[in-house]
Structures are given as structure tokens and as C-alpha cells.
C-alpha positions in Angstrom: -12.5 8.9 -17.1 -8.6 8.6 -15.8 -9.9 9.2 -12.3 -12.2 6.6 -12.6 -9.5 3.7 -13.7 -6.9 5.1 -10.6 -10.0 4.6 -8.4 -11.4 0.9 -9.3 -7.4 0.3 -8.5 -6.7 1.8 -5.3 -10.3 1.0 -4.0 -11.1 0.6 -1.0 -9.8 1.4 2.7 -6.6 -0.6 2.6 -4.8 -0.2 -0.5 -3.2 3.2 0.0 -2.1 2.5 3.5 -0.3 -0.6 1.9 1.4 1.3 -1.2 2.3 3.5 2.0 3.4 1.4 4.1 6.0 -0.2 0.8 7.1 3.2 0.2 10.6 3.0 1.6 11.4 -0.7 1.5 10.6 -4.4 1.1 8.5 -5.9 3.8 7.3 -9.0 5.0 3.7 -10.0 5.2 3.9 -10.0 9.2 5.3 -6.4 9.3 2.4 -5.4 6.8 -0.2 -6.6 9.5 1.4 -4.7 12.0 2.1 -1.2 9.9 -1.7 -1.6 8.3 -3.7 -0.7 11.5 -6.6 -2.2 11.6 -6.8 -4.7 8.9 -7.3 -8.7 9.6 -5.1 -10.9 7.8 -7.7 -12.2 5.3 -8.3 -8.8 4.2 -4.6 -7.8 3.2 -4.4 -11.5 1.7 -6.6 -10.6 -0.6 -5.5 -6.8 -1.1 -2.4 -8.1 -1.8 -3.3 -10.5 -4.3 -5.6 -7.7 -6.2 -2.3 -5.3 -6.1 -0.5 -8.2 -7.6 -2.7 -8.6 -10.5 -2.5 -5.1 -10.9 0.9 -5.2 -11.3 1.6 -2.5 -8.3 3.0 -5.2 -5.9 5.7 -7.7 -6.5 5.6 -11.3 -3.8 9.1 -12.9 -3.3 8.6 -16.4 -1.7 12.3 -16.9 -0.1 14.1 -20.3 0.2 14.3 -20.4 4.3 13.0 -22.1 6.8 10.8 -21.3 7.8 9.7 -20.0 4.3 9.8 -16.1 4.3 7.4 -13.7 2.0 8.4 -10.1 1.3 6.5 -7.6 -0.8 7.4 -4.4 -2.6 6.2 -1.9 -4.8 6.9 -2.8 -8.5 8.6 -0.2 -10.8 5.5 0.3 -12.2 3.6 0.6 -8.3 6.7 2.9 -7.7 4.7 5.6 -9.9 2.6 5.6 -6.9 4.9 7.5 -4.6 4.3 11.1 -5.8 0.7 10.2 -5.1 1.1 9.3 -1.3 3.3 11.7 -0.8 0.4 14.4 -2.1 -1.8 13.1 -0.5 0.1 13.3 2.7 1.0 16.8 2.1 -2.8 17.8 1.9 -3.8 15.5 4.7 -1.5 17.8 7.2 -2.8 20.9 5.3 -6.4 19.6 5.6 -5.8 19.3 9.4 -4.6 22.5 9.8 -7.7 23.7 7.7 -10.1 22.0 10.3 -8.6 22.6 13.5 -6.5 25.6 13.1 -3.0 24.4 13.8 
């Protein structure tokens, strides 16, 4: 089922915060860990690396010193936009549904 296949992709608590969180722009692995609450630095590692092979997530290794590492959404990952948005959308509905504001 179509579902099924989104879901063994975006798995897990961290994935949609990071497609979030690469929604607008390029960011650095440093100003991942800081706009993923929560998550440890091993764990977005290896979400990271599992977006990559998915082909949602793009890694840039930069020639400076020291050497800089930027992430974005693919074109492909792009697709995922529309998603996160409504999601967001019935996330504030939702809220309003369960506490009446």
C-alpha cells in the first residue's frame, strides 16, 4: 500500500521535523542540531544518512576551513513540502479541536 512505502520512509520521530526544518533553505549540520529539538547528534547522523539513500536529502561537503557541511531537500525531497505544510495546517486545527481555541 502507497501509505505503507511513504511511512517506512519518513519513519520515525525525527525525519519530518528535519524535512521541516529544510523547508526554506540549505542548512548546516550544526543549525540542524539546534532546530531539531531534542535529537542527539548520533541520531540525525544517521537520519541523515537514511534520507540521503532515499534520495530526499542532498550533503554538500564545502572546501573551507574548517570544512563546512550543508544539507537540503533534493528536488525530489522538495515533493515533500505540500506534506509538511498539511500536516501543519491540521496540527493547528487539531489543537483547536482539543482545546477549544
Amino acid at each position: 500500500m502507497a501509505v505503507h512505502d511513504a511511512m517506512d520512509v519518513l519513519n520515525g520521530k525525527w525525519k519530518i521535523s528535519i524535512v521541516a526544518a529544510l523547508c526554506f533553505n540549505k542548512k548546516r549540520y550544526s543549525d540542524l542540531l539546534k532546530d531539531v529539538r531534542g535529537i542527539s547528534g548520533k541520531m540525525l547522523s544517521r537520519e541523515l544518512k537514511e534520507m540521503e539513500l532515499n534520495q530526499l536529502v542532498k550533503r554538500t561537503v564545502l572546501d573551507t576551513r574548517p570544512v563546512t557541511v550543508e544539507y537540503e531537500l533534493t528536488d525530489y525531497g522538495q515533493n515533500l513540502k505540500i506534506v509538511i505544510k498539511n500536516l501543519a495546517m491540521w496540527g493547528l486545527e487539531h489543537r483547536k479541536q482539543i482545546i477549544g481555541k
